[in-house]
Steps between C-alpha positions, in 0.01 A plus 500: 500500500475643103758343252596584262674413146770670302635580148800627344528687178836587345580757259792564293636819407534340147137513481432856577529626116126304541226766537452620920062362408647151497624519842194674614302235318636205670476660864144632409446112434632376795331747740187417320589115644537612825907574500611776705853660385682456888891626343653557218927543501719466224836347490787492279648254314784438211293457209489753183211708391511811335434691833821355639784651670811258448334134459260635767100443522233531749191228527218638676319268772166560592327259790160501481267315786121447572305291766423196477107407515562178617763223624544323149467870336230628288681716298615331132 
């Protein structure tokens, strides 16, 4: 049976004022180590950015996952 292993990535809506290459950037990099975007969702949150309605923010979570080569995992 494969297994696998899993990341999550969070992103604030505080940080989107940051250029849209760095997010490419960092999934580029993590698809080049084997990460496979699986879902992405965003929820709200109280919080204050300059995108907010009334206190209100939205963090972005992306789950990532890719198999693992072997039981103790060969992936760093």
């Amino acid at each position: 049976m494969e297994k696998f292993e899993y990341k999550i990535m969070f992103v604030d809506s505080k940080e989107t004022d940051k250029p849209d290459s760095l997010l490419a950037d960092k999934l580029n990099q993590y698809g080049k180590d084997g990460w496979e975007l699986t879902t992405s969702f965003a929820c709200p949150y109280i919080g204050s950015s300059q995108y907010s309605l009334i206190g209100l923010a939205q963090k972005t979570t992306f789950i990532f996952k890719r198999r693992l080569l072997s039981e103790k995992g060969a992936h760093e």
